[in-house]
mmCIF file of the N, C-alpha and C atoms, coordinates in Angstrom:
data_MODEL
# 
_entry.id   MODEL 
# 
loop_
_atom_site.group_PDB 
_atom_site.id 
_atom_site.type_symbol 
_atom_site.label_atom_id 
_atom_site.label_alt_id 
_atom_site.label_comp_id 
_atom_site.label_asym_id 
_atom_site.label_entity_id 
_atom_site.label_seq_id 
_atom_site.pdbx_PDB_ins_code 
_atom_site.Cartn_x 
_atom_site.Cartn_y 
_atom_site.Cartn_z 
_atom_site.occupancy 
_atom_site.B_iso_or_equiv 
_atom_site.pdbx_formal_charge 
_atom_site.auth_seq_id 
_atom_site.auth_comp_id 
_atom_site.auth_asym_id 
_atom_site.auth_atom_id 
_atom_site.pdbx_PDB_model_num 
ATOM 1   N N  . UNK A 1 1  ? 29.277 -46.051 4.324   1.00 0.00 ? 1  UNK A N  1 
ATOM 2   C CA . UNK A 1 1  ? 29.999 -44.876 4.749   1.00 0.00 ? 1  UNK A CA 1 
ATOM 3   C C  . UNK A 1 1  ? 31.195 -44.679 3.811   1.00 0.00 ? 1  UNK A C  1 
ATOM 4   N N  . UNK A 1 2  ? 31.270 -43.512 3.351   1.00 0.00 ? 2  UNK A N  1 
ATOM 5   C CA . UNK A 1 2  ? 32.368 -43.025 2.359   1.00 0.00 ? 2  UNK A CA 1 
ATOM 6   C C  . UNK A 1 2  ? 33.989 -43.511 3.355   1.00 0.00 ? 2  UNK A C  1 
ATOM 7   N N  . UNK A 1 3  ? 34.837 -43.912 2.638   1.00 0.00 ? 3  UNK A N  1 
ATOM 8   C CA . UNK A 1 3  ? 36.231 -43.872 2.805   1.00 0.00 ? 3  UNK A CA 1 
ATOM 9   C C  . UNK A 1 3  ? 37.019 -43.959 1.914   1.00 0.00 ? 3  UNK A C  1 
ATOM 10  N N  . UNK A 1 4  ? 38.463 -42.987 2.364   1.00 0.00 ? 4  UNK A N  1 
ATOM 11  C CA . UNK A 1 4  ? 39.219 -42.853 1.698   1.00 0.00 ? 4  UNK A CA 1 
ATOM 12  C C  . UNK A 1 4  ? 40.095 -44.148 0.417   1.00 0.00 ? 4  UNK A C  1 
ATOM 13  N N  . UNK A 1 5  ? 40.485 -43.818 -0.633  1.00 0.00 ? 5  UNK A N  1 
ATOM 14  C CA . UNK A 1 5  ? 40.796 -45.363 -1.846  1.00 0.00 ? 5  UNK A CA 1 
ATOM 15  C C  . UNK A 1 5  ? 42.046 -45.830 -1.012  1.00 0.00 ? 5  UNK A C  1 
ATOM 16  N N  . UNK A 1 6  ? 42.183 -46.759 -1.021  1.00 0.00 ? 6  UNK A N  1 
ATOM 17  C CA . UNK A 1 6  ? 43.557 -46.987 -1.252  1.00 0.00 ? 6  UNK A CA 1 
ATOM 18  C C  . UNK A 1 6  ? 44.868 -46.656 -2.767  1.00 0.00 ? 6  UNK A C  1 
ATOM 19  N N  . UNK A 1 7  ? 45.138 -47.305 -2.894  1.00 0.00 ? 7  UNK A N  1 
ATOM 20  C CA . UNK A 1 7  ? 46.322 -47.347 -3.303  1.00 0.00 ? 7  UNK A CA 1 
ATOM 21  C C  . UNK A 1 7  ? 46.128 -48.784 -4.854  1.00 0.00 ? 7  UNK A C  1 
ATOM 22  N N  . UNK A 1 8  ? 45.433 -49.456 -4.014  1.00 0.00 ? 8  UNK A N  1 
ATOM 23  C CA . UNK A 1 8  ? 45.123 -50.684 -4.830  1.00 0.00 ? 8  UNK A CA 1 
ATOM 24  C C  . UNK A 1 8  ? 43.563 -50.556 -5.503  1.00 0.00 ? 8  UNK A C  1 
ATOM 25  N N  . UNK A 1 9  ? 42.635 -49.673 -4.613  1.00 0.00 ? 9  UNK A N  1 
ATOM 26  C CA . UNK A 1 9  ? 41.669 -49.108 -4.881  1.00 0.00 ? 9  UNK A CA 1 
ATOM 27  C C  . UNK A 1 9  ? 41.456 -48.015 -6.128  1.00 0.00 ? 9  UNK A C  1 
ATOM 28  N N  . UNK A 1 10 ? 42.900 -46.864 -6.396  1.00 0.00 ? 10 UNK A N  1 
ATOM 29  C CA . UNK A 1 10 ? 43.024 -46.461 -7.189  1.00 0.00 ? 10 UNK A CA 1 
ATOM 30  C C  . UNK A 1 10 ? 43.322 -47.113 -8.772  1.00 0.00 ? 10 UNK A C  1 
ATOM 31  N N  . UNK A 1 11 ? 44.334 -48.200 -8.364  1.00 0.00 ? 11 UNK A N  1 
ATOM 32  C CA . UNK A 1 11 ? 44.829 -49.273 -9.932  1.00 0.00 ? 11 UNK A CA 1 
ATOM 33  C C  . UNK A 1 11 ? 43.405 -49.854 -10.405 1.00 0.00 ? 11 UNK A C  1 
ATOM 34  N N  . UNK A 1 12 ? 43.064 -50.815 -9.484  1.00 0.00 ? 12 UNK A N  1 
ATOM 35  C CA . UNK A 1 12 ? 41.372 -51.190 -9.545  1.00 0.00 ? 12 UNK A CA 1 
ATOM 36  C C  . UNK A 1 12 ? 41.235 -50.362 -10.767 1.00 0.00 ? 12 UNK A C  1 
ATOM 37  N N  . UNK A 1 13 ? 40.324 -49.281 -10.247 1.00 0.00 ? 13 UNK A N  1 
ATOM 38  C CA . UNK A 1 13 ? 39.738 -47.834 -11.242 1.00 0.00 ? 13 UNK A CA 1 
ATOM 39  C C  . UNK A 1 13 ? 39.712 -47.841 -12.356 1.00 0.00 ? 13 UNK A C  1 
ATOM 40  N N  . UNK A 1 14 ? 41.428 -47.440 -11.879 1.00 0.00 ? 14 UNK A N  1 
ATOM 41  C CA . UNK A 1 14 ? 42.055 -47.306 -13.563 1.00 0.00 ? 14 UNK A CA 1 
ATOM 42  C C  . UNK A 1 14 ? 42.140 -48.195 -14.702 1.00 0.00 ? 14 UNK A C  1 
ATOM 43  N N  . UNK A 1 15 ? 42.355 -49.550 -14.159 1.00 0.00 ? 15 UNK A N  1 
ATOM 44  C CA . UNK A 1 15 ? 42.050 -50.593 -14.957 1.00 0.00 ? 15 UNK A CA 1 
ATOM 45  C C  . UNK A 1 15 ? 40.869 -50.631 -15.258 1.00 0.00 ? 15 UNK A C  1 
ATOM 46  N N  . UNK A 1 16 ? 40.107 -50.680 -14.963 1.00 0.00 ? 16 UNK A N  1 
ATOM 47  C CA . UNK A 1 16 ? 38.594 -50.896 -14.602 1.00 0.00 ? 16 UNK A CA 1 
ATOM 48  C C  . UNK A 1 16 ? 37.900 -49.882 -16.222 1.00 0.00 ? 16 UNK A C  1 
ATOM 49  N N  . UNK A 1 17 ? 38.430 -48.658 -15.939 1.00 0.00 ? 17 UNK A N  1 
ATOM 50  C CA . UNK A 1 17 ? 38.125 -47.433 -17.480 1.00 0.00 ? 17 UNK A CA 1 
ATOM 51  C C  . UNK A 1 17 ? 38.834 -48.006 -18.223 1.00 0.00 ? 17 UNK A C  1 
ATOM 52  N N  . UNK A 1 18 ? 39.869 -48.670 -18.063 1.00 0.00 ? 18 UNK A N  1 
ATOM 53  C CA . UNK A 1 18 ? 40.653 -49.034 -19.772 1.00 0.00 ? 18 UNK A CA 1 
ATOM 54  C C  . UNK A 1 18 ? 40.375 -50.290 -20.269 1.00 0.00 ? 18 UNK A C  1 
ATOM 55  N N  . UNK A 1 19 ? 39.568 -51.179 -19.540 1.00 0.00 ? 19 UNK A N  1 
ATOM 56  C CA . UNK A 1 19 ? 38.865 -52.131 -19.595 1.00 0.00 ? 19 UNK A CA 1 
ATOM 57  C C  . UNK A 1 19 ? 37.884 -51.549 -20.605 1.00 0.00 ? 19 UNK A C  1 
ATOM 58  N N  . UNK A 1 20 ? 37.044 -50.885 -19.954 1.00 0.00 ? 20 UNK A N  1 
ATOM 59  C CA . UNK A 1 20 ? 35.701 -50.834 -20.319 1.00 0.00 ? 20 UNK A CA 1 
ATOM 60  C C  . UNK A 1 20 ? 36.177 -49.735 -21.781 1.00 0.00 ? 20 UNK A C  1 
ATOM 61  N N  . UNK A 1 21 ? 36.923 -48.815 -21.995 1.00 0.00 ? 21 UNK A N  1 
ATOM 62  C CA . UNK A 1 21 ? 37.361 -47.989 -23.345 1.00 0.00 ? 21 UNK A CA 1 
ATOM 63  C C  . UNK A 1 21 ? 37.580 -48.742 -23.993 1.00 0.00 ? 21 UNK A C  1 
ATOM 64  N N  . UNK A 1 22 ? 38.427 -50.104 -23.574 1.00 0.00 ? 22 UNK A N  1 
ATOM 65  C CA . UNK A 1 22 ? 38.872 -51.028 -24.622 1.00 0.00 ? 22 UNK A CA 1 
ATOM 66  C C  . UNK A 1 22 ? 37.920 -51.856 -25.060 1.00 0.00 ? 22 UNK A C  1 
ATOM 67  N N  . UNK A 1 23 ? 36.725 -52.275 -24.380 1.00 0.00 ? 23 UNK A N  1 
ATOM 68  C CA . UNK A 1 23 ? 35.534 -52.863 -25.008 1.00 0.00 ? 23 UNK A CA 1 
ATOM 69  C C  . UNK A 1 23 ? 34.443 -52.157 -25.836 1.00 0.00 ? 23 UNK A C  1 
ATOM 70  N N  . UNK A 1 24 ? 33.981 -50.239 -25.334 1.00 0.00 ? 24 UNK A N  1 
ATOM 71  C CA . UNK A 1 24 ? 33.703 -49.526 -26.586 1.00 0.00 ? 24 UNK A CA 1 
ATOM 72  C C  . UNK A 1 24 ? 34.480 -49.659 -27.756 1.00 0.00 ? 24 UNK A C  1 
ATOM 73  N N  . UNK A 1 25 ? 36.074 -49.640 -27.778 1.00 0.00 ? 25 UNK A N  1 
ATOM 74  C CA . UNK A 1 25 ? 36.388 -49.462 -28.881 1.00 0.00 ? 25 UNK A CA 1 
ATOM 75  C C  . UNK A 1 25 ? 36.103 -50.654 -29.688 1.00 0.00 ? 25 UNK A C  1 
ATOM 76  N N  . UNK A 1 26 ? 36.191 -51.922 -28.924 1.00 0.00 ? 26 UNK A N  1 
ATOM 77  C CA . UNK A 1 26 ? 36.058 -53.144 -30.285 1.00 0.00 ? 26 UNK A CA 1 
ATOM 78  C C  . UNK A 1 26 ? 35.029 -53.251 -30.301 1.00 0.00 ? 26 UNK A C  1 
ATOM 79  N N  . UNK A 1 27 ? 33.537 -52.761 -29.655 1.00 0.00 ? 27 UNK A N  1 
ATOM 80  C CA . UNK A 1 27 ? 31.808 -52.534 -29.998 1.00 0.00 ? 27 UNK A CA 1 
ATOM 81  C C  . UNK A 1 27 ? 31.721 -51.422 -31.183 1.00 0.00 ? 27 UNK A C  1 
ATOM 82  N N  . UNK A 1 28 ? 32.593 -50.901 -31.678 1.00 0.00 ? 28 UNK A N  1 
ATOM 83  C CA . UNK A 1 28 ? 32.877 -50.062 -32.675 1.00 0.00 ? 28 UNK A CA 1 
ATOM 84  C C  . UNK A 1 28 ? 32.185 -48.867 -32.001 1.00 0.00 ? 28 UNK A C  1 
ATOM 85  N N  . UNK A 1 29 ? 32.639 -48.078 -31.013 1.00 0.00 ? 29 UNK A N  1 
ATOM 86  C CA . UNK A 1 29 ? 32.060 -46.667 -30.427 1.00 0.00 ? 29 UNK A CA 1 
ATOM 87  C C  . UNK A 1 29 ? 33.203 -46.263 -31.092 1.00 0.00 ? 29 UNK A C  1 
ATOM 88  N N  . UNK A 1 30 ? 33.392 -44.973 -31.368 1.00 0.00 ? 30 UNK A N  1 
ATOM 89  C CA . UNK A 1 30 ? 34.200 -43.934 -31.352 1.00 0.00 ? 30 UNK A CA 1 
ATOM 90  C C  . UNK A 1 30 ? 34.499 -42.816 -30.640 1.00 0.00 ? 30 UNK A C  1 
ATOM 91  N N  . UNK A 1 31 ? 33.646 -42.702 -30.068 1.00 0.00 ? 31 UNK A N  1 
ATOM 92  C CA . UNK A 1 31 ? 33.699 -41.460 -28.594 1.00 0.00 ? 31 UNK A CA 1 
ATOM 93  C C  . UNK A 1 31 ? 32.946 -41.965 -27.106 1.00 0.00 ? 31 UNK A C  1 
ATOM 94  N N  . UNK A 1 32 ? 33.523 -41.652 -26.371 1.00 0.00 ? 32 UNK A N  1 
ATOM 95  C CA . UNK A 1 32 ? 32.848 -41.991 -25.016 1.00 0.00 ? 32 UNK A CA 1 
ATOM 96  C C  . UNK A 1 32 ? 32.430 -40.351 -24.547 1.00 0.00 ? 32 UNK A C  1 
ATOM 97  N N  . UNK A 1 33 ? 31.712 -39.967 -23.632 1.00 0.00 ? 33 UNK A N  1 
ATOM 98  C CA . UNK A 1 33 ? 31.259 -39.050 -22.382 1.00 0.00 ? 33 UNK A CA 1 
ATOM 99  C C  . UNK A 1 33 ? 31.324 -39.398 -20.927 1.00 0.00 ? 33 UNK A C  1 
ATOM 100 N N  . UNK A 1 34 ? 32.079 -39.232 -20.317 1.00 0.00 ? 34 UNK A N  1 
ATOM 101 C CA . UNK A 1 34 ? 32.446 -39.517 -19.079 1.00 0.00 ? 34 UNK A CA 1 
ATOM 102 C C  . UNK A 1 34 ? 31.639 -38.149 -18.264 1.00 0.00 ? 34 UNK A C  1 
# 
């Protein structure tokens, strides 16, 4: 059942994409598509 993020749910996330941008970039990607 869907529920609303928290707060800690949101940081999660966000870390979570700059994680993963920061591992395209050193796999040598140059562009992502989200």
């Amino acid at each position: 059942m869907p529920r609303e993020m928290t707060i800690k749910d949101i940081e999660d996330t966000v870390e979570a994409f700059a994680e993963a941008a920061r591992r395209a970039k050193e796999a040598g990607f140059d562009a992502i598509q989200l």
